[in-house]
Structure formats: C-alpha cells, structure tokens
DRENMAR-598560 format. One record per residue (C-alpha): x, z, y; residue in one letter. Coordinates in nm, 4 decimals. Layout:
% residues N
<torpa c1="X" c3="Z" c2="Y" aa="A"/>
...
% end
This chain:
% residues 235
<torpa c1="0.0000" c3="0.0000" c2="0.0000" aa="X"/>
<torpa c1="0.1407" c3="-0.0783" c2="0.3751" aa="X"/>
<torpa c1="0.0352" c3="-0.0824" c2="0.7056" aa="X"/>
<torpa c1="0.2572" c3="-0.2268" c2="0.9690" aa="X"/>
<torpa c1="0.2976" c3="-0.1812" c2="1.2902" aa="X"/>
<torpa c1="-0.0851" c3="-0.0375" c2="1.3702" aa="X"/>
<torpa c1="-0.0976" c3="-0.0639" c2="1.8038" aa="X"/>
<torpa c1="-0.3987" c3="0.0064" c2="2.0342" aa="X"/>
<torpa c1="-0.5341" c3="-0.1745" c2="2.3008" aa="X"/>
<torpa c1="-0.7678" c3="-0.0828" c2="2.4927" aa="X"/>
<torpa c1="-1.1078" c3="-0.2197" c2="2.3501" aa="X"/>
<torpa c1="-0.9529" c3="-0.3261" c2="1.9721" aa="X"/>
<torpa c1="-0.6848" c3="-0.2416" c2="1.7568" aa="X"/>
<torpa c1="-0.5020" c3="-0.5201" c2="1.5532" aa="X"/>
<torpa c1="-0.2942" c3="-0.4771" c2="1.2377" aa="X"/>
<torpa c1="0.0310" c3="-0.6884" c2="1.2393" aa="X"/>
<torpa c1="0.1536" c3="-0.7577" c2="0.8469" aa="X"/>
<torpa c1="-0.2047" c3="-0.7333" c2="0.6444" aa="X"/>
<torpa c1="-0.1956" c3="-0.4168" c2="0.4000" aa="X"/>
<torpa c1="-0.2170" c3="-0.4983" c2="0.0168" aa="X"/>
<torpa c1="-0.4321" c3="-0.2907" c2="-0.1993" aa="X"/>
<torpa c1="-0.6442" c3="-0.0065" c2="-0.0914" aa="X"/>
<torpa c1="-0.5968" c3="0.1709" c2="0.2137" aa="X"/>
<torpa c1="-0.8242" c3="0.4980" c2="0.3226" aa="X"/>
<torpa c1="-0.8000" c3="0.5337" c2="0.7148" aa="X"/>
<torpa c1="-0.9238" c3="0.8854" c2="0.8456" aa="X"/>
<torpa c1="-1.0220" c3="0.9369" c2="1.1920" aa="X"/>
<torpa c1="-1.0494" c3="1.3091" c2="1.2853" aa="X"/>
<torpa c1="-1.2615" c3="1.4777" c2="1.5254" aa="X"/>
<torpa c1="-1.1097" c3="1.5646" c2="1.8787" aa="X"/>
<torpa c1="-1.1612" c3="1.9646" c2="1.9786" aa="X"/>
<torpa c1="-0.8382" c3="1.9747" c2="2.2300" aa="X"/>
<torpa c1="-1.1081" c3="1.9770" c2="2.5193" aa="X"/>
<torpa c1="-1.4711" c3="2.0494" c2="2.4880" aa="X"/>
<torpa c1="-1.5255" c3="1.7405" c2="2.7267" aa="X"/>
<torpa c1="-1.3250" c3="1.4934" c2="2.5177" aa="X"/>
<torpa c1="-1.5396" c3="1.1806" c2="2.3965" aa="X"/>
<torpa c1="-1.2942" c3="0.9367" c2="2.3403" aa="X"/>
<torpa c1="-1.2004" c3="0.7643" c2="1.9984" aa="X"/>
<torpa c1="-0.9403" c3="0.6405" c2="1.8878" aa="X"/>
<torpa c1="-1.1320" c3="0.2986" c2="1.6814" aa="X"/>
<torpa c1="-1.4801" c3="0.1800" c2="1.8162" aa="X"/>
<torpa c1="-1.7235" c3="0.1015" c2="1.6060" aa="X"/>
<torpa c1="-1.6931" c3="-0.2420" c2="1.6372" aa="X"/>
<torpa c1="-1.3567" c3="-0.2678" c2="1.5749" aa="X"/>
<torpa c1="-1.3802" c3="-0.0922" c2="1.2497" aa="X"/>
<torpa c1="-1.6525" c3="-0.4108" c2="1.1475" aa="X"/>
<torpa c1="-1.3601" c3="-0.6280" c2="1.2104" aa="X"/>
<torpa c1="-1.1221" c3="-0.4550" c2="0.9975" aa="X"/>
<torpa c1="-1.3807" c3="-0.4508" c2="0.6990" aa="X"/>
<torpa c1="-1.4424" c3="-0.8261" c2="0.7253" aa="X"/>
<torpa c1="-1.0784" c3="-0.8551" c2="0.7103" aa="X"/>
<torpa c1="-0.9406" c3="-0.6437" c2="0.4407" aa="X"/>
<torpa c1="-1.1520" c3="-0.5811" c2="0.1355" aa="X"/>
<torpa c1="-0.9274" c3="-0.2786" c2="0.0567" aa="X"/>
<torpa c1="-1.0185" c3="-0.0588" c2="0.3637" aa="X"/>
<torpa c1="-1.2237" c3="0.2130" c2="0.3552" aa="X"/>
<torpa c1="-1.2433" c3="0.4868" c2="0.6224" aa="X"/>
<torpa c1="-1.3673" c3="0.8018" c2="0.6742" aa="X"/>
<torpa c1="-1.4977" c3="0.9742" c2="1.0350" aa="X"/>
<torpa c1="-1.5248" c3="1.3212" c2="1.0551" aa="X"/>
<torpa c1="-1.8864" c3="1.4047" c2="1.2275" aa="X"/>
<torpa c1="-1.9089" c3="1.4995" c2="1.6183" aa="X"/>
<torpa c1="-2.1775" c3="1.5218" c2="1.8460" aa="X"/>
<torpa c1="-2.0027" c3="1.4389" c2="2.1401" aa="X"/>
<torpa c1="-1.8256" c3="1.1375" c2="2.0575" aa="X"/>
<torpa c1="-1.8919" c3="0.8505" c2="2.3009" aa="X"/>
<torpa c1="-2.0284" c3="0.6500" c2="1.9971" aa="X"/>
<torpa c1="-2.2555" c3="0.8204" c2="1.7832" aa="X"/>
<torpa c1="-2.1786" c3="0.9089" c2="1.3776" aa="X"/>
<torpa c1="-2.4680" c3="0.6559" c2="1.2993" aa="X"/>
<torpa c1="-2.2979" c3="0.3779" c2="1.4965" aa="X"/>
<torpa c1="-1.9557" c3="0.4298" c2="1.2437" aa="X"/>
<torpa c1="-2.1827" c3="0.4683" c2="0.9634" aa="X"/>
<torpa c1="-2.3426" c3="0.1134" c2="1.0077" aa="X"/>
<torpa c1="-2.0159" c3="-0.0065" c2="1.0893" aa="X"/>
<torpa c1="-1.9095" c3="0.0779" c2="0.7169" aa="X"/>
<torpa c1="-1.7238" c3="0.4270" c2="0.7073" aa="X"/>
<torpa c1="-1.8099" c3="0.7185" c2="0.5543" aa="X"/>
<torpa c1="-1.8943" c3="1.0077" c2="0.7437" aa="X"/>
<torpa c1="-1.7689" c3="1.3112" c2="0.5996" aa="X"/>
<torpa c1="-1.5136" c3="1.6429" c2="0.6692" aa="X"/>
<torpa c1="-1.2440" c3="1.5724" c2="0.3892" aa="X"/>
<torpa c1="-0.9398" c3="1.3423" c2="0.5148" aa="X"/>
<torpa c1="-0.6960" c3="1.4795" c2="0.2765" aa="X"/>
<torpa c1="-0.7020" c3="1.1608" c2="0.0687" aa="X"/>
<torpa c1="-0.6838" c3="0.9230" c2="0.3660" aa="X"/>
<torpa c1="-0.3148" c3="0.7508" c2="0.3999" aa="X"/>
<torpa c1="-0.3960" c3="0.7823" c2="0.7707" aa="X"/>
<torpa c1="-0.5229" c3="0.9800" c2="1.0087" aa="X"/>
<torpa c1="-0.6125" c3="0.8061" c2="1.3811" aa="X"/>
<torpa c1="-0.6405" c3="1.0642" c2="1.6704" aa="X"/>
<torpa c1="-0.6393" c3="1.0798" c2="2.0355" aa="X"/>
<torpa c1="-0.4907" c3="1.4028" c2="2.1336" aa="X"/>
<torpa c1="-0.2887" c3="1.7163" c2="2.0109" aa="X"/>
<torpa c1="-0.3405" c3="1.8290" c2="1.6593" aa="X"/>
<torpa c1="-0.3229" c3="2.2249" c2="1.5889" aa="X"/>
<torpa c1="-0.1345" c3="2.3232" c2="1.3130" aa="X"/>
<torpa c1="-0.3942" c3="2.5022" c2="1.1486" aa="X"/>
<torpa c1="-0.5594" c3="2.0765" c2="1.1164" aa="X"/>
<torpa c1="-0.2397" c3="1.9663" c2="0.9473" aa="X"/>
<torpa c1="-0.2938" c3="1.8371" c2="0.6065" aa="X"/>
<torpa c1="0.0098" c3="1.8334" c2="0.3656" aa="X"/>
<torpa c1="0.1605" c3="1.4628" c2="0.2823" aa="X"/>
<torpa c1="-0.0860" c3="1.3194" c2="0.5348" aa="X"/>
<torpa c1="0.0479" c3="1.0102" c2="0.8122" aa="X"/>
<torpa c1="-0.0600" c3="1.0806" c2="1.1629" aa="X"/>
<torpa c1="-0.1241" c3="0.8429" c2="1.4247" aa="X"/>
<torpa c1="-0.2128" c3="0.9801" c2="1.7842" aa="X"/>
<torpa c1="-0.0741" c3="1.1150" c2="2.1052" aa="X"/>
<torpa c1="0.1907" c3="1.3918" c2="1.9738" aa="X"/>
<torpa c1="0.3120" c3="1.4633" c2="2.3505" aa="X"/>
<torpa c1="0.6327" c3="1.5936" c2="2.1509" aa="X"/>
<torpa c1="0.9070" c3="1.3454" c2="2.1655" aa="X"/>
<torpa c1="1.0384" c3="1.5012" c2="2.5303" aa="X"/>
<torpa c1="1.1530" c3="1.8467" c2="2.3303" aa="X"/>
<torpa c1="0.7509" c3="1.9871" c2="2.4734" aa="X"/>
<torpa c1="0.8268" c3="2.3136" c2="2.3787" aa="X"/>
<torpa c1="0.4662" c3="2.4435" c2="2.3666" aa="X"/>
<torpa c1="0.4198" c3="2.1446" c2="2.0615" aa="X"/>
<torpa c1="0.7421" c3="2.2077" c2="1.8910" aa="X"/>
<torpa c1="0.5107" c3="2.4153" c2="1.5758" aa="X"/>
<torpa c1="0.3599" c3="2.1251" c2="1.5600" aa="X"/>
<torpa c1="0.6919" c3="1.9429" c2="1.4381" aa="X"/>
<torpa c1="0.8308" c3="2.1976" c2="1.2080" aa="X"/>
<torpa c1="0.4609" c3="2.2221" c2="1.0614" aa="X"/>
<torpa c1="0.4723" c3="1.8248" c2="0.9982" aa="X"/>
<torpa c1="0.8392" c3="1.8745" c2="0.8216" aa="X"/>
<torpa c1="0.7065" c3="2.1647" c2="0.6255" aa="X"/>
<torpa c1="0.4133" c3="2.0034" c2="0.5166" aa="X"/>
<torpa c1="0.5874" c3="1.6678" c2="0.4284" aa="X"/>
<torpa c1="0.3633" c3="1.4890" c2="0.6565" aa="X"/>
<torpa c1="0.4801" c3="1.1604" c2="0.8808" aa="X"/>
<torpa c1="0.4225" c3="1.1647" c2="1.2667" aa="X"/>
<torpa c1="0.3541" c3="0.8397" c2="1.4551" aa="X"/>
<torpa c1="0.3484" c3="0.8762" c2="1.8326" aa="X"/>
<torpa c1="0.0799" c3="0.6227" c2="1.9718" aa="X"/>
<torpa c1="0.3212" c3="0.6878" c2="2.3179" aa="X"/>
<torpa c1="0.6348" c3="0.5542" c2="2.1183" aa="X"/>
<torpa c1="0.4876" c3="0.2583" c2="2.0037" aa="X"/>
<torpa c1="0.6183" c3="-0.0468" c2="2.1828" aa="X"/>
<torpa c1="0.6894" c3="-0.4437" c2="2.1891" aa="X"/>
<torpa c1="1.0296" c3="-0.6323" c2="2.1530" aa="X"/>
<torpa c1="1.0647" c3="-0.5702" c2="2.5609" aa="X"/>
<torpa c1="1.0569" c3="-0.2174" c2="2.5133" aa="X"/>
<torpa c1="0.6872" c3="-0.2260" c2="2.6900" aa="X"/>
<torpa c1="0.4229" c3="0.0160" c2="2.5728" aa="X"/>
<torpa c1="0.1762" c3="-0.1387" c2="2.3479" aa="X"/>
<torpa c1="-0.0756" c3="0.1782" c2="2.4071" aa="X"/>
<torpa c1="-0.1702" c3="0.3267" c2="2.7369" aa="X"/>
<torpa c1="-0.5005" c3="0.4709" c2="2.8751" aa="X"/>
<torpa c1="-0.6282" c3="0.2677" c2="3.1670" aa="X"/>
<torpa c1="-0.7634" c3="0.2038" c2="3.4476" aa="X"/>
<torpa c1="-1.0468" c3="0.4867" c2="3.3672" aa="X"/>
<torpa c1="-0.8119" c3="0.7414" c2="3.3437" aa="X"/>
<torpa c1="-0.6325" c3="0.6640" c2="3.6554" aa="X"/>
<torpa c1="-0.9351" c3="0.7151" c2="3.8425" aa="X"/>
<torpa c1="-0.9930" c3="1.0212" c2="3.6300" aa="X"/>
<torpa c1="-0.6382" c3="1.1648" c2="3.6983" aa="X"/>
<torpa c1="-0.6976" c3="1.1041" c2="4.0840" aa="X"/>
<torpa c1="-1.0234" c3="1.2776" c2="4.1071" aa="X"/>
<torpa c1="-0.8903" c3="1.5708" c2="3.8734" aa="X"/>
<torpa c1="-0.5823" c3="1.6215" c2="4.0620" aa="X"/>
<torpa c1="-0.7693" c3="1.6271" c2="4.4139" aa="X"/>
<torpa c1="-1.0553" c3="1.8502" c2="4.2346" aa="X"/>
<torpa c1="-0.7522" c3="2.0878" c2="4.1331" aa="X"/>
<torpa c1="-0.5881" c3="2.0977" c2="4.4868" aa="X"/>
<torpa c1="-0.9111" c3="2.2471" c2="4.6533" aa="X"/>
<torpa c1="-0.9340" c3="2.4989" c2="4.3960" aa="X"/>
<torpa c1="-0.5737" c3="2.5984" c2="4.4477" aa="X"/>
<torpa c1="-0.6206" c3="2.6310" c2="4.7903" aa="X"/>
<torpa c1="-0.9302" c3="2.8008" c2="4.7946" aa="X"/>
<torpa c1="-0.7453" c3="3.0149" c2="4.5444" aa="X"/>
<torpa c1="-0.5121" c3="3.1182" c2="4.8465" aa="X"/>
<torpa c1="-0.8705" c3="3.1247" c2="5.0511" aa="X"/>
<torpa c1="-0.8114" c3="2.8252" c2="5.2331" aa="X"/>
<torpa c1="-1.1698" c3="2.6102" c2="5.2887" aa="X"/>
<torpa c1="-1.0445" c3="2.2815" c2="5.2728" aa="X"/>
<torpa c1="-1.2308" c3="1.9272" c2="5.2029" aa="X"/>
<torpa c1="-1.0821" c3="1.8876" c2="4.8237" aa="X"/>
<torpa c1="-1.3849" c3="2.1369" c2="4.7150" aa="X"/>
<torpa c1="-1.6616" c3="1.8864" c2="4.7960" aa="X"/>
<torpa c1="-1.4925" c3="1.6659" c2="4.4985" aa="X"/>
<torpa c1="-1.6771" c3="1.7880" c2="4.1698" aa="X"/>
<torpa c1="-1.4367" c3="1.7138" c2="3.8623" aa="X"/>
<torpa c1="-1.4379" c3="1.3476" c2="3.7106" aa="X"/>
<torpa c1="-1.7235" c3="1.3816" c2="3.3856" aa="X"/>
<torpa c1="-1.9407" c3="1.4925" c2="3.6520" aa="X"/>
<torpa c1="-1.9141" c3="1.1378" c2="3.8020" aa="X"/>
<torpa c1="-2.1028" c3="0.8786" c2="3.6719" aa="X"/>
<torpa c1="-1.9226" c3="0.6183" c2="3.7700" aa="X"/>
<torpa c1="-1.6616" c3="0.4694" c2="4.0422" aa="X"/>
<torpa c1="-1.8836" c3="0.3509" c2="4.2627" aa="X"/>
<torpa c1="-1.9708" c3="0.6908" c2="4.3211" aa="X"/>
<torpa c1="-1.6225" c3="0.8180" c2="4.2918" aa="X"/>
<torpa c1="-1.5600" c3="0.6181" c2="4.5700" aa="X"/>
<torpa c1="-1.8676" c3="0.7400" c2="4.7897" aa="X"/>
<torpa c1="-1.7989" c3="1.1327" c2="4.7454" aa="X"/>
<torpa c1="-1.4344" c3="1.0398" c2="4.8517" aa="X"/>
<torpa c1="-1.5257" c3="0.8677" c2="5.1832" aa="X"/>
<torpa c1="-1.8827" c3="1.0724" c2="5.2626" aa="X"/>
<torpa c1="-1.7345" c3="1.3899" c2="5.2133" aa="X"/>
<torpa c1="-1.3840" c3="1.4449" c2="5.1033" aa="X"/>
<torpa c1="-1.2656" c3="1.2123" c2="5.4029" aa="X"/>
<torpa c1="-1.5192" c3="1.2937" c2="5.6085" aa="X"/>
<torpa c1="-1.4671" c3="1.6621" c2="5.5808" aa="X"/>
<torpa c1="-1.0868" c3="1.5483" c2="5.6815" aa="X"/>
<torpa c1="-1.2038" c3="1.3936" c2="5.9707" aa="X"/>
<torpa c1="-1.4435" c3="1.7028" c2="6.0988" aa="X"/>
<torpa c1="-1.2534" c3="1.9966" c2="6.0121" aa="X"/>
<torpa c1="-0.9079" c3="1.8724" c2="5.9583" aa="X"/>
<torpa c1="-0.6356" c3="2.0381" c2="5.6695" aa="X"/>
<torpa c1="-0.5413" c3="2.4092" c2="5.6694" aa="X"/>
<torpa c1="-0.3500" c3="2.4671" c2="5.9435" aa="X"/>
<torpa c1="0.0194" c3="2.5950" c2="5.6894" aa="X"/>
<torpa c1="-0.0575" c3="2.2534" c2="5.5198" aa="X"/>
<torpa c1="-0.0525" c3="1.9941" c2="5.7438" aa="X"/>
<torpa c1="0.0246" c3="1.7562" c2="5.7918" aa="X"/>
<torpa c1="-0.0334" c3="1.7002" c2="5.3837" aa="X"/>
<torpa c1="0.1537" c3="1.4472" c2="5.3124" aa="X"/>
<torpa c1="0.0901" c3="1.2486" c2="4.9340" aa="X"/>
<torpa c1="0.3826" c3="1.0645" c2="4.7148" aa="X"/>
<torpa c1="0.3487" c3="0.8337" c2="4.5067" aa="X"/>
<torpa c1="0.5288" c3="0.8306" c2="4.2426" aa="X"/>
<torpa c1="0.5797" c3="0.5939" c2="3.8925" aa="X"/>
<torpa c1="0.4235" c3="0.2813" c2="3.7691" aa="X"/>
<torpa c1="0.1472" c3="0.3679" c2="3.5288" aa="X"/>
<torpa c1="-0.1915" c3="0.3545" c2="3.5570" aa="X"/>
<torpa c1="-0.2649" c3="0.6539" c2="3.8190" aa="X"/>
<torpa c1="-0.0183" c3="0.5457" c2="4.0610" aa="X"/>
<torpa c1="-0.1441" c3="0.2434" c2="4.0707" aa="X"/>
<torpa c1="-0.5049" c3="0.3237" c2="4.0653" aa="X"/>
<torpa c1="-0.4525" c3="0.5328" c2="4.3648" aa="X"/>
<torpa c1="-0.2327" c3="0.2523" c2="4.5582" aa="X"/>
<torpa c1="-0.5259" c3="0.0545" c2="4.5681" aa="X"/>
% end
C-alpha cells in the first residue's frame, strides 16, 4: 500500500503516484477550539477519490459542528464511526493531544512543531514512543521550495479582525476605552462585507471621534511577511 505525496489546496486535495491496494483514510474530529469547523477533505472531494481508487475507504469521526454535516460524508461514501486505529492515515487540521495518539498510526495535519515549539514537544516524543509517523501539512512543499498548503484568504481576514478584537481587549485590560472594542471577534461576522462595514462605521469612525489613548498614539501598524494576513490587510 502507498500514498505519495498527499498536498492540500484549498477547495480539493489531489494524490500524486495512485496507491495500490487498499488504503483506509481516517479523518479525526477537531476539539483544539470549540469554534473550529474546518475539515481537512470536503465532502466532495472524498466522491472524487472513490471514483478514482476502488481501494479507498475512509472513516470520519462524528461532529456536530463541522462546517459539513456527518450525513454529507456519509453520502459521499465514508463511514462514520469513532475507531481510526485501523486507518493507515489520519487527516487533521490542528494540534493533536497526546492522550488522541494512536500507536503505529500516520498523521497528516498542522503539527506547529518543526520550530523546536516547546509547548508541542510531548507531542513528538509521544509519536516516537508510540511508533507513529508525523507529516506536517506546513512542511509540505513543491520543487521551488513553495508551500503546497496554506489557509487563505479567509483566514487573513480572520487573523486581522482577531488581532484588532484582541488589541481593544488588551487595552481595556489596562482601562483604556479605545475604538478596537466595537470589533466583535471574526465567527461573529457573517461575512466580509460586513467585516468591512464594522471597520469603517465604527472602528474608524470611533478613530475619527474620539481619537487613540493618549500613551498610545500615535499607534503606528507594521506590516510584516508575505502570507496571507499581510497581504489581506495591505489591501
């Protein structure tokens, strides 16, 4: 059995190399955040793999909160069920605990361990112990050395919205008003457009009106890198 070189995109995931004989794909069930709904397959990607390869078979652990219901992976052709200890792979989006580590088991997600991260380092020497494989969706690149998986656009204007949400608080923290606490945090936005509005109508306007604290201004923003945030918020 072999899968090479599994990558991401954004909407569909493509297998480089077909896989001969059977291959059980897992995908687990994200509790990192209580607001997480991402996955890392969509249903209708998983359709494409089955009319592709008559060896696949996968298995979702159940959520309620997914962004795509269990039914909608169900129809699609996987089994819903709790048991991934027989899958040859396990697809994630974010951190794994320890405690979710299955023994000989090959993971595929965001690790956020290959810069030494000393709070996932237990994570590592649970993997080794456990004679399990690691694949860091961050490491995986082309033959230019470019990332092949990255969140988008979404999360930019997540990050922004987050990161303004979090100044206000800090500064209220030091009880400073300022305009950063009329931003509610991003899954209470429905969308950009309105993203957008809340920043003008009332983060900006509050600028305008009442100005910065007085020990933080001017306040002065750098920006900084070339992923998706940075250039979210340049435009």
């Amino acid at each position: 059995m072999r899968l090479d070189r599994v990558y991401f995109t954004r909407y569909r995931v493509s297998i480089l190399k077909s896989f001969y004989g059977t291959f059980k794909l897992g995908i687990r069930r994200e509790g990192k955040s209580r607001w997480e709904r991402r996955v890392p397959i969509v249903p209708a990607d998983l359709s494409s793999l089955f009319s592709e390869h008559s060896g696949l078979s996968v298995i979702v652990q159940p959520c309620t909160k997914r962004c795509y219901p269990n039914g909608s992976y169900a129809q699609a052709g996987a089994v819903i069920g709790e048991d991934l200890s027989e899958c040859d792979l396990v697809l994630g989006i974010k951190e794994i605990p320890t405690s979710e580590i299955l023994p000989r088991i090959s993971y595929l997600y965001f690790s956020h361990t290959h810069k030494g991260q000393a709070h996932n380092i237990p994570v590592l020497k649970d993997m080794l112990a456990k004679k399990s494989s690691l694949f860091d969706l961050e490491l995986l690149v082309d033959e230019n050395g470019k990332r092949k998986v990255q969140f988008g656009y979404y999360a930019g204007v997540a990050g922004i919205i987050n990161s303004l949400h979090g100044l206000g608080d800090r500064l209220l923290e030091m009880l400073f008003s300022n305009p950063f606490t009329s931003l509610p945090m991003a899954q209470y936005i429905d969308n950009v457009s309105l993203a957008k509005m809340l920043l003008k109508e009332h983060v900006a306007a509050r600028i305008q009106s009442e100005g910065i604290p007085q020990p933080f201004s001017p306040l002065i923003f750098c920006i900084t890198g070339s992923g998706h945030v940075s250039k979210v918020l340049s435009n």
